[in-house]
N, C-alpha and C positions, 0 to 999 in steps of 0.2 A: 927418517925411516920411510922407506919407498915402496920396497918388494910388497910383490905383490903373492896372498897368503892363500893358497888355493885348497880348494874343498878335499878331503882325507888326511888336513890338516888337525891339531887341535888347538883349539880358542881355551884362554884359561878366563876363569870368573872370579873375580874377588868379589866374593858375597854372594849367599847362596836364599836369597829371596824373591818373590814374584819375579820381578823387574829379571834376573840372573834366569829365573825358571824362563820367561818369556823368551829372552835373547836366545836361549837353550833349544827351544823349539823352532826358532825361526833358523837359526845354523843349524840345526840336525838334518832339516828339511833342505838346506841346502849341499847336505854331504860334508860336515864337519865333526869331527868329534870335542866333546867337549871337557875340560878339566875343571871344575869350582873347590876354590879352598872356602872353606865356610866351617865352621866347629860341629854346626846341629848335625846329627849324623841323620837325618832323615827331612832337613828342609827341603822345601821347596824346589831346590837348582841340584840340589844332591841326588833326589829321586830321577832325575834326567841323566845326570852326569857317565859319564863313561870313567874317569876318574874321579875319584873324593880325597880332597886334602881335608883332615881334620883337625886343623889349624885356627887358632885365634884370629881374625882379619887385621889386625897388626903384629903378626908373628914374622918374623923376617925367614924364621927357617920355612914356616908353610910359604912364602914367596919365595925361596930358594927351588922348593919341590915345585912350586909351582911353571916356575919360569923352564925350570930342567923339562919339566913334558909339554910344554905350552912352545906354539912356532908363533901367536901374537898373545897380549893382555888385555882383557878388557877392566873395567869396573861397573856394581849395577848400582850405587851409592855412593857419594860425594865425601862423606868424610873418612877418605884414606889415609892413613898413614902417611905423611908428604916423605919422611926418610923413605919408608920403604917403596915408594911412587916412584923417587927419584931413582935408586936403586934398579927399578927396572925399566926407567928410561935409558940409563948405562948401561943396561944387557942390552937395547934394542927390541924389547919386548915391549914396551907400552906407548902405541903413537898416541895417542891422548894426550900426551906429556901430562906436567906438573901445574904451570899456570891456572889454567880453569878451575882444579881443586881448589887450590890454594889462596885465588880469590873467593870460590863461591862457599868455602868454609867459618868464613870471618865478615858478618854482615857487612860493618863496620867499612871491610877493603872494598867488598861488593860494591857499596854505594859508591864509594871515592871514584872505584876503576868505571864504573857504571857513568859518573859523571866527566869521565876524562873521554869514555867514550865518546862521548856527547847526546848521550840521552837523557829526556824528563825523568828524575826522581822524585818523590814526597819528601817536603822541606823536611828535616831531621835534623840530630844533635847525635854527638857519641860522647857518654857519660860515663864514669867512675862515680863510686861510694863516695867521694870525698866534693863531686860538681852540688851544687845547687838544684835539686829538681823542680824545685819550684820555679825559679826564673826560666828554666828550660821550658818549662809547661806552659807558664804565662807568655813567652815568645812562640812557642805553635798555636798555640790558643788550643780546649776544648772539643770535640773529642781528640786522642793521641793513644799511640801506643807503645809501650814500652817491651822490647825485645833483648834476651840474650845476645850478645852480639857472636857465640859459636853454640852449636847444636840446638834442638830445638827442632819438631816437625810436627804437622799434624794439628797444629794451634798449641801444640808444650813452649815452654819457654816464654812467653807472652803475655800481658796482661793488659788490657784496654782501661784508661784511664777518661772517663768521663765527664768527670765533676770535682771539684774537692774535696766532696768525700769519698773519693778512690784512694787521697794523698797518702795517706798513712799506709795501706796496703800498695802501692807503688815503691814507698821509701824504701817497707821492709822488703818486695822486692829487687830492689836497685841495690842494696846492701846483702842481700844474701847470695846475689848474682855476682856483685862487681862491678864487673863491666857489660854494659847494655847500651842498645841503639835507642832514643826517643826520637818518632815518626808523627807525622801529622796525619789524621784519619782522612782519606779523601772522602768525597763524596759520590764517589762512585756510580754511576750506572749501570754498567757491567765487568766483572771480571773475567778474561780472557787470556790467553794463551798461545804461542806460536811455535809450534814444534816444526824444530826444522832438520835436517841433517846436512850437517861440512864434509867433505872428503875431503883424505892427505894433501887432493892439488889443489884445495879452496874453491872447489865448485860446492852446489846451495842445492837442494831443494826442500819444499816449503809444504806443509801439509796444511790442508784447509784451517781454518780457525777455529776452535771449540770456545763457544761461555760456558761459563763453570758456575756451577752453583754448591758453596760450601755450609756446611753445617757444624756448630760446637767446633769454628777453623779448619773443618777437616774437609776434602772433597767428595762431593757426593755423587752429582752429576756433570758430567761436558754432554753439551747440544751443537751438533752440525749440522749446517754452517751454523756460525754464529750472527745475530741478527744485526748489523753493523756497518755504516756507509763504505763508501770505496775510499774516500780519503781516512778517515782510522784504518780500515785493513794494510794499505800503503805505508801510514804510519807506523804500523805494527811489524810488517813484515821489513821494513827498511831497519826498524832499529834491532831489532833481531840478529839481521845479516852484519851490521855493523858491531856490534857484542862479539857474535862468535867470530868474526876476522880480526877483530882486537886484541881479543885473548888467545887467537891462534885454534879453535875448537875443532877436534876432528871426532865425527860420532854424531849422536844424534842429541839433540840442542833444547833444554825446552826455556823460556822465559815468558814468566807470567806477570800481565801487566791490566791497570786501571783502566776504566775507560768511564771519561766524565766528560759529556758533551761530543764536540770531536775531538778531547785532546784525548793525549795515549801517555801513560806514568809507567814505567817498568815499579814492579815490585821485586821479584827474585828471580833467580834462574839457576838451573842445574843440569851440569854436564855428561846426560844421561838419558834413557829415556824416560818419561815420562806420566804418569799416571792419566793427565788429560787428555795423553794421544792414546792409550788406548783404542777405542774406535776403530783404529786405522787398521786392524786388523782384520774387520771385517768390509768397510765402509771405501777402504781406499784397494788399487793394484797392489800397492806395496806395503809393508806395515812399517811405523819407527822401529819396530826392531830389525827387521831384516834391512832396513838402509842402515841403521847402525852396522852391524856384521859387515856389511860390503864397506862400508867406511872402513871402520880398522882394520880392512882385509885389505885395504890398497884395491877395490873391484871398483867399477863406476858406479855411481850413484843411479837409480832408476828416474825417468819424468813420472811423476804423479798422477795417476787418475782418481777422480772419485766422482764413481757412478751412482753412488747413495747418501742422501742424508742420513743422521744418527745422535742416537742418544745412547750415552755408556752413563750407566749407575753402579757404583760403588756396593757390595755387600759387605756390609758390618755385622761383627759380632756374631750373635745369635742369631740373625738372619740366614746365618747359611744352613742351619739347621733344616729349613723347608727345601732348600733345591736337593736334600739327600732323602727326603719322603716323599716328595709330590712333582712327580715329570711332567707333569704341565708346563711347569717353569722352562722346559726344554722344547716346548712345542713350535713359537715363534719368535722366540729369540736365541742369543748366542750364551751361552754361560761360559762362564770361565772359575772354575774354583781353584784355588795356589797351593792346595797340598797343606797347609796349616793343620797341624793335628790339635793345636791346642785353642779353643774358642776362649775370647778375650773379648771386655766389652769393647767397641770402639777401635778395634782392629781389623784389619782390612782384610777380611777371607778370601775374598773374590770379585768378580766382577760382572755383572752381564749388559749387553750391547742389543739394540734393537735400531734393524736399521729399514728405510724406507726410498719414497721417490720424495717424499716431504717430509721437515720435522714433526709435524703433525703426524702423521702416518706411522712414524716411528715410536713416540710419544704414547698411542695410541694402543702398540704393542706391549712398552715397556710397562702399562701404567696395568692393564690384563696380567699382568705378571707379579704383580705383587705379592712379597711373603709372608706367611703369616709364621712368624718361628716356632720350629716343634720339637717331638726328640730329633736325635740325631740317627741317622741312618746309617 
């Protein structure tokens, strides 16, 4: 799929969350209209929509409806439907294609495909209920973690095994999973990130580097640049370009990866955009989402600028509670709240970005801004 998908067009969304809200605003902005099949009649990518499919995200008839008013397909979520993926690969609806899913759904192939590419992984094992955990264990040595090998986000699915008194809560893990990936814990210096965007003709471009600082597994903040020699950033961005030309990746790219010393370990990756590129919304010319849209539109890819440093932190839960009482929070920085009506602990409401001419500077901004959660507004 080649043509090229011009503006008063419409993009359809499978999945109607942030990420779907995001892409939403950055094509509307460019003169597109847009379609999302999503269930929620009121999420996030819906309140944007020009049309709503209220359809299951594995419903083949809402991809039916969907592809009938949709001239391309995106996805704002990795674990699609691979029939119904495929499906609208043979309509000429989805340049994404199937590949990327279909690796990046099954840790398990991730790693395999990951090490055919020819990138560092963390020594691992892939287990069944019926392997040995112990010998697995005692071959990574201490700390290790044991992962679901499909679904899983956010630190779910996972359990860090420390000691041997983890063992018995790992078994009963591994046994009520099945099948799971055993990883060996790096020792990490920093975790980081390289959001990039492929277009249909396999041209790249690379958005700055974010570190990432997680919490309870989950992301909380990315800091730009990231603080990091020139031979890991090279490192980074080379295995990056080499993953999505592997897997064929058209769209925008994120893979997240270790950094211990100078070496660089890919950890995961997903063919979408990305919660650490955020930032780029503010911080960069262009944002991952709008180079995403120009990707699956068949349009060129933009060259990159970024005139600002930046720090993007995560709003969780009850925190969004204060940016609906107290407009301060809006004074010097960026907010972004996703349309969530329902506050969940540990759920991602929104986001806000503070950006500068230093990370300090931004840092500085974001840290004045802190929430104190209250009622709701």
């Amino acid at each position: 799929m080649n043509q090229v998908i011009l503006p008063n067009s419409t993009i359809g969304i499978l999945g109607g969350g942030q990420l779907g809200r995001m892409m939403a605003v950055a094509a509307k902005q460019m003169g597109y209209r847009i379609a999302v099949q999503d269930p929620a009649e009121d999420g996030p990518c819906a309140q944007l929509a020009d049309i709503h499919i209220p359809y299951a995200l594995d419903s083949l008839e809402g991809a039916k409806q969907l592809a009938e008013v949709s001239e391309v397909i995106t996805y704002e979520f990795e674990n699609v439907d691979l029939s119904l993926a495929k499906y609208l690969v043979e309509l000429g609806k989805l340049p994404q294609g199937v590949e990327a899913l279909e690796v990046t759904q099954n840790r398990g192939r991730e790693k395999k495909r990951l090490e055919q590419a020819g990138v560092p992984v963390a020594p691992y094992r892939l287990l069944d209920e019926t392997d040995d955990l112990e010998e697995a264990v005692d071959t990574l040595g201490f700390p290790c973690v044991i992962k679901t090998v499909e679904g899983g986000y956010d630190g779910k699915g996972q359990f860090r095994i420390s000691s041997k008194e983890d063992m018995s809560e790992a078994k009963r893990f591994l046994h009520d999973h099945g099948s799971c990936i055993l990883e060996s814990w790096l020792p990490f210096d920093q975790e980081v990130s390289i959001i990039m965007t492929r277009g249909i003709d396999g041209g790249t471009a690379i958005f700055p580097m974010p570190a990432n600082l997680h919490e309870h597994h989950m992301l909380r903040e990315s800091v730009v640049p990231a603080s990091v020699s020139s031979e890991v950033l090279d490192k980074a961005k080379t295995y990056a370009v080499r993953i999505a030309a592997y897997l064929g990746v058209v769209g925008t790219f994120a893979v997240e990866m270790f950094v211990v010393g100078e070496d660089v370990y890919v950890n995961e990756m997903a063919p979408r955009p990305h919660n650490s590129g955020h930032f780029t919304i503010e911080a960069c010319n262009v944002s991952q989402f709008e180079q995403h849209i120009r990707a699956v539109c068949g349009l060129p890819l933009l060259n990159i600028d970024t005139p600002y440093a930046a720090v993007m932190r995560n709003i969780i839960g009850t925190e969004a509670d204060g940016y609906g009482i107290n407009a301060h929070h809006f004074l010097d920085c960026h907010v972004h709240l996703y349309g969530k009506e329902e506050i969940k602990p540990m759920r991602k409401m929104g986001h806000v970005t503070a950006i500068g001419k230093t990370v300090e500077e931004a840092k500085e901004k974001l840290d004045q801004d802190q929430v104190v959660p209250g009622t709701r507004g």
